[in-house]
C-alpha positions in Angstrom: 87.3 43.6 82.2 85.9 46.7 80.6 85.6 48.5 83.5 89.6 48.1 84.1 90.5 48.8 80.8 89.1 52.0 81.2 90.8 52.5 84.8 94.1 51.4 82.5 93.9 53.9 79.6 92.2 57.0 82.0 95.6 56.2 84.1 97.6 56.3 81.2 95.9 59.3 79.7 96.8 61.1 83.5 100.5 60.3 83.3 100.9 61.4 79.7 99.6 64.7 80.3 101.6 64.8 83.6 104.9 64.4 82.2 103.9 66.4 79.1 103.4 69.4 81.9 105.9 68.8 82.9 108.6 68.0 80.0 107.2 71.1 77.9 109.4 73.8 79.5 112.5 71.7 79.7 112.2 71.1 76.2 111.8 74.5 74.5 114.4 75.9 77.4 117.1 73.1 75.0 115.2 74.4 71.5 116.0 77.7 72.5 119.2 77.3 73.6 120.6 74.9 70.4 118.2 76.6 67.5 117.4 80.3 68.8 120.8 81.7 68.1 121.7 85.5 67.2 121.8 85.0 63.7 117.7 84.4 63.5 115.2 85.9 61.9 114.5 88.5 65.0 116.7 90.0 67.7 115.6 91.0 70.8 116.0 94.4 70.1 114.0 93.8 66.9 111.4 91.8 68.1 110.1 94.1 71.4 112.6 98.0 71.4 115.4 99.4 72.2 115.1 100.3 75.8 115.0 98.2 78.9 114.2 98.8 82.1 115.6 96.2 85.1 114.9 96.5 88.6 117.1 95.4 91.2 120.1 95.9 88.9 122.9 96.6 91.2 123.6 92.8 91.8 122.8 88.9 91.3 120.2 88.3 88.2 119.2 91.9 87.7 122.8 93.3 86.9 123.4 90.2 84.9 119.9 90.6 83.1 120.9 94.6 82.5 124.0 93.1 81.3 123.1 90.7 78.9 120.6 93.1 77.5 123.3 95.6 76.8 124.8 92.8 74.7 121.6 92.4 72.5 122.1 96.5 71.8 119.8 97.7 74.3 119.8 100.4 76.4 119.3 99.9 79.9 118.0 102.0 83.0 119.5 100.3 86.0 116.9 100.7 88.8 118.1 100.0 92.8 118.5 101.6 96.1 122.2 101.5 96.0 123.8 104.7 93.8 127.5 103.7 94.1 126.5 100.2 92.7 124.2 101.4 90.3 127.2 104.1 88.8 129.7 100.7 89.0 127.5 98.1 87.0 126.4 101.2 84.3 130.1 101.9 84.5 130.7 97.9 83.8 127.9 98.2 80.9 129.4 101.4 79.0 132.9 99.6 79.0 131.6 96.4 77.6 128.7 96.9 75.4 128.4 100.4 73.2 124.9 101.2 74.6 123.5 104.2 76.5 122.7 103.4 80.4 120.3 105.5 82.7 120.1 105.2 86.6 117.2 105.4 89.0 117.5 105.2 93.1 114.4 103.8 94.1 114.0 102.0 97.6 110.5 100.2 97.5 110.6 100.3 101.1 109.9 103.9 100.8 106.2 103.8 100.2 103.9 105.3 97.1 106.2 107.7 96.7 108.8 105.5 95.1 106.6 105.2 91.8 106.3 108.7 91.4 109.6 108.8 91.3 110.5 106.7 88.8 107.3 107.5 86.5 109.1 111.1 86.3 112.7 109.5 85.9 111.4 107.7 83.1 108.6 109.8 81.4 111.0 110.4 78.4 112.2 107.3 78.0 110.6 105.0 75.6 110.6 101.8 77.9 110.1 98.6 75.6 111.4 95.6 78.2 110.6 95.7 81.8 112.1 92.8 84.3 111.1 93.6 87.8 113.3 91.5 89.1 113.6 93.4 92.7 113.5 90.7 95.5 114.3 90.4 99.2 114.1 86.8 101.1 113.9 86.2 104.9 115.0 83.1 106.2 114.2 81.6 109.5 111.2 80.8 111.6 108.1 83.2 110.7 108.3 84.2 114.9 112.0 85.6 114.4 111.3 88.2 111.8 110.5 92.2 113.4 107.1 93.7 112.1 109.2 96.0 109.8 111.1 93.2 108.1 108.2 91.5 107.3 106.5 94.9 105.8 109.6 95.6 103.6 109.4 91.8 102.1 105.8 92.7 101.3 106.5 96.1 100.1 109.3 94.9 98.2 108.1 91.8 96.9 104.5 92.1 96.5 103.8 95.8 95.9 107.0 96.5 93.6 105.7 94.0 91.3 102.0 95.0 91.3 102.5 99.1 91.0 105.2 98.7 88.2 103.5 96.0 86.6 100.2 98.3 86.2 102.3 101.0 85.4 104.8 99.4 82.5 101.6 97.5 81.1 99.6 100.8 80.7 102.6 102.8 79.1 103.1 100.1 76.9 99.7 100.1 75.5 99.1 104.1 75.5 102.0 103.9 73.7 101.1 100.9 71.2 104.2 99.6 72.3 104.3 95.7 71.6 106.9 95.2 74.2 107.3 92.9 77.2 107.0 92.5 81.0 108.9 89.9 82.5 108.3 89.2 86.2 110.6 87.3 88.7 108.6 84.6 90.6 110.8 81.5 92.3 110.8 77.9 92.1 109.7 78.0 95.5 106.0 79.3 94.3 104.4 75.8 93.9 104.4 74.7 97.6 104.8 76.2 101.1 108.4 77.0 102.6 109.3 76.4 106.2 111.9 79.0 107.2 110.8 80.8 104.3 107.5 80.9 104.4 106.8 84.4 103.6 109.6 84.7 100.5 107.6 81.3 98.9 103.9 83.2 99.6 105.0 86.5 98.3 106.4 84.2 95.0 102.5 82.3 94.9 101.4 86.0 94.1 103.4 86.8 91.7 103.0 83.5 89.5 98.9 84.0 90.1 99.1 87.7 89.1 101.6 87.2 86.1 99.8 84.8 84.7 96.5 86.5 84.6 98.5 90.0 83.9 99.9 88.0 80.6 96.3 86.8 79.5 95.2 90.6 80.2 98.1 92.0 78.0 98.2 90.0 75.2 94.9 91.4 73.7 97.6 94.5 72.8 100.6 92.4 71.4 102.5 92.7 74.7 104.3 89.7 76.1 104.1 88.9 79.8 106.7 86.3 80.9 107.1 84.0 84.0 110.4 83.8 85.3 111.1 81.9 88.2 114.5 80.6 88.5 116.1 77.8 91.3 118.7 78.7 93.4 121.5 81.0 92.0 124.5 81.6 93.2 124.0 85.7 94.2 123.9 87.4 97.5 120.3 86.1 98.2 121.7 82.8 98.7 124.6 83.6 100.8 122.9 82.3 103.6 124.1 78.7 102.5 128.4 78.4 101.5 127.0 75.2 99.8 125.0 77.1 97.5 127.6 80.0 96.7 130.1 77.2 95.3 127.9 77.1 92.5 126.3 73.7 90.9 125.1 71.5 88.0 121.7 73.2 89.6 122.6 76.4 91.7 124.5 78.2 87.9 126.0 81.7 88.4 123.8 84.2 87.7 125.7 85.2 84.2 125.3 81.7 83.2 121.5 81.9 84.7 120.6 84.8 82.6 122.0 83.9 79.5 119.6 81.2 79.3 116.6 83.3 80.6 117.3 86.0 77.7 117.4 83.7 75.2 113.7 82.7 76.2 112.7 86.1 76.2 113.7 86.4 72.7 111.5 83.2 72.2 108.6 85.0 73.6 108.5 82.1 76.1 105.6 82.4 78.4 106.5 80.4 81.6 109.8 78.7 82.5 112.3 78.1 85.2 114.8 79.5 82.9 117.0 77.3 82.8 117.1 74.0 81.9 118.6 71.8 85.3 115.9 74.0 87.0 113.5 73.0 85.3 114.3 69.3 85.5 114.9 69.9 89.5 111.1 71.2 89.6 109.7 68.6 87.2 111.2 65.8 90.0 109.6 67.7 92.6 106.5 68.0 91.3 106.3 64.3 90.9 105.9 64.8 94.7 102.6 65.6 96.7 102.7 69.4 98.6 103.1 67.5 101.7 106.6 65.9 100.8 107.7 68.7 98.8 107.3 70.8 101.9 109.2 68.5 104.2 112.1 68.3 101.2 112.2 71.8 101.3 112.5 72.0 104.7 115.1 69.3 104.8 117.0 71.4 102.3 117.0 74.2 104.1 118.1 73.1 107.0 121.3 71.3 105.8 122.3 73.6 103.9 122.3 76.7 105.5 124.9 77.9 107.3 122.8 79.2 110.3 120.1 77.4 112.7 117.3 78.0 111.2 115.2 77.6 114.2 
């Protein structure tokens, strides 16, 4: 009888701290939103500087994120390959929000010498935000991709984040800046990713490096955050016409970043960043890696508008 009772309450104990996990984020992502408005005690600009820097900022979540900073009354240096974009969304930002806008063309397929680059663009800028939100996805069976598309998804993916990440974090502390680094990692970082396989591994890394990169950085009063969003409806996810109608849990990305700017202000260190996401994740995680990796490859395969394999 003992013996059970102990069985009962270790089980119970399990469950409890499961669904806590699990719960947390979705709950301070609806604090945020209903109690963290922008008549509180700090605004963003307040709390971390008044210049941001965003990475991948011609399109999807990194021209909304530039956007919505803008809002806040920050300035922004749009970072991307793509000059004609880049001189259309700082175009977009001057019109809308009465901040000052900087742009960098920077292809991290380029090699090293892409962060030279941008350290000299930005040596006299006093960066307070960074979001290196720069991504690239391949979908399909690992076999299909060329040599040189899977060394620009590592190079883009994997090195961006590293180099820029070393590089904003030091600058930050020479400079006694308490700012923050926010990194773009994926719902899909928790479990392996048929016919993605190499977007969901390059995603692992960056949760497992900004995680430790946040425990490193807070010594100096800089904030490292997390984000890893669900499906949005940008040009990543055009693969799938299912997805690009937009959801309950595949938001635009205005309505996406919104949310996820709100829990920067927050100084929230993990989260989906946004709340259906979150929910979506907590569901899936109720799952073991095995089934999550078949429902993930089910997904994928009905909803995209190609054969995947």
């Amino acid at each position: 009888m003992l013996s059970a009772l102990c069985i009962f309450y270790i089980g119970l104990c399990l469950i409890i701290g499961f669904l806590f996990r699990q719960l947390r984020i979705p709950l301070k992502i609806l604090k945020v939103q209903l109690c963290n408005n922008r008549n509180s005690k700090y605004s963003l600009k307040e709390r971390f500087g008044s210049w941001a820097a965003v990475t991948g900022s011609s399109d999807g979540i990194g021209k909304e994120y530039a956007k919505e900073l803008a809002r806040h009354g920050i300035n922004v240096v749009l970072i991307a390959r793509n000059e004609e974009k880049l001189k259309a969304v700082a175009n977009e930002i001057s019109q809308e929000s009465k901040v000052e806008t900087k742009i960098v063309v920077a292809d991290f397929t380029q090699g090293p010498e892409v962060y030279e680059h941008i350290e000299r663009e930005l040596a006299d800028t006093p960066i307070a935000i960074f979001v290196n939100n720069v991504g690239m996805s391949l979908q399909g069976a690992i076999y299909a991709h060329t040599k040189e598309d899977v060394q620009k998804l590592i190079d883009t993916n994997i090195v961006a984040v590293s180099q820029l990440s070393r590089y904003f974090f030091k600058r930050l502390q020479d400079s006694h800046i308490k700012g923050a680094i926010v990194n773009l990692g994926s719902v899909m970082e928790h479990q392996p990713a048929p016919f993605g396989a190499m977007y969901a591994a390059s995603k692992a890394y960056i949760r497992s490096f900004t995680l430790a990169l946040g425990d490193e950085a807070a010594r100096y009063g800089i904030h490292v955050q997390l984000l890893s969003p669900g499906f949005v409806v940008t040009n990543m996810n055009n693969f799938s016409t299912r997805f690009m109608r937009g959801s309950l849990f595949v938001p635009t990305a205005d309505m996406y970043v919104r949310s996820a700017v709100a829990q920067l202000r927050a100084c929230v260190i993990e989260t989906s960043g946004y709340v259906w996401h979150q929910v979506l994740y907590a569901g899936l995680m109720l799952l073991p890696w095995r089934l999550r990796l078949l429902s993930i490859r089910l997904v994928c395969k009905n909803v995209s508008d190609k054969q995947l394999e």
